[in-house]
C-alpha positions, -999 to +999 in steps of 0.1 A: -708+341-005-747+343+000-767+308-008-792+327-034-787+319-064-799+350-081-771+372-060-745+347-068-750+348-103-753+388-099-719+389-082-704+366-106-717+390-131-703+420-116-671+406-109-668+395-151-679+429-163-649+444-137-625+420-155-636+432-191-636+470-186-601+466-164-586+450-193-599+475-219-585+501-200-550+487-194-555+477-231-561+519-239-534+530-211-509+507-231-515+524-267-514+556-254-480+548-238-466+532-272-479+559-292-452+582-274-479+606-259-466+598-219-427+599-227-416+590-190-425+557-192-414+534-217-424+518-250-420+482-234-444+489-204-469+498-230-463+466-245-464+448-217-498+464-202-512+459-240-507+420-237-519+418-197-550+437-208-557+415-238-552+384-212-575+398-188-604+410-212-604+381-239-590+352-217-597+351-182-634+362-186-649+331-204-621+304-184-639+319-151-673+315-164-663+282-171-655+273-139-685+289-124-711+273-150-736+252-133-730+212-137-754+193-159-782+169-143-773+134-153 
């Protein structure tokens, strides 16, 4: 990773906004398999992708940011 700050924080960015929108669209993919409308796979994989999408887009977002945040000056 590059020492400037500003493409750090553009990365870090980048990489947050993927996590968001890939857990919306798992979140989507899984209601539209529990609503019946892709009948070869089933109910419980929509389930399943509904709760790992939820994870990714209201969870792991703000714990990464967290980790990334800049420590405080003493």
């Amino acid at each position: 990773m590059s020492t400037d700050p500003d493409a750090q924080a553009r990365s870090r960015f980048i990489v947050l906004s993927a996590l968001r929108l890939s857990g919306a669209v798992m979140m989507v993919f899984g209601l539209v398999v529990t609503a019946g409308r892709l009948p070869d796979i089933p109910k419980l994989v929509g389930y399943a992708l509904m709760a790992i999408g939820m994870i990714d887009f209201l969870i792991v977002p703000p714990l990464l940011a967290k980790k990334w945040r800049t420590p405080s000056e003493p």
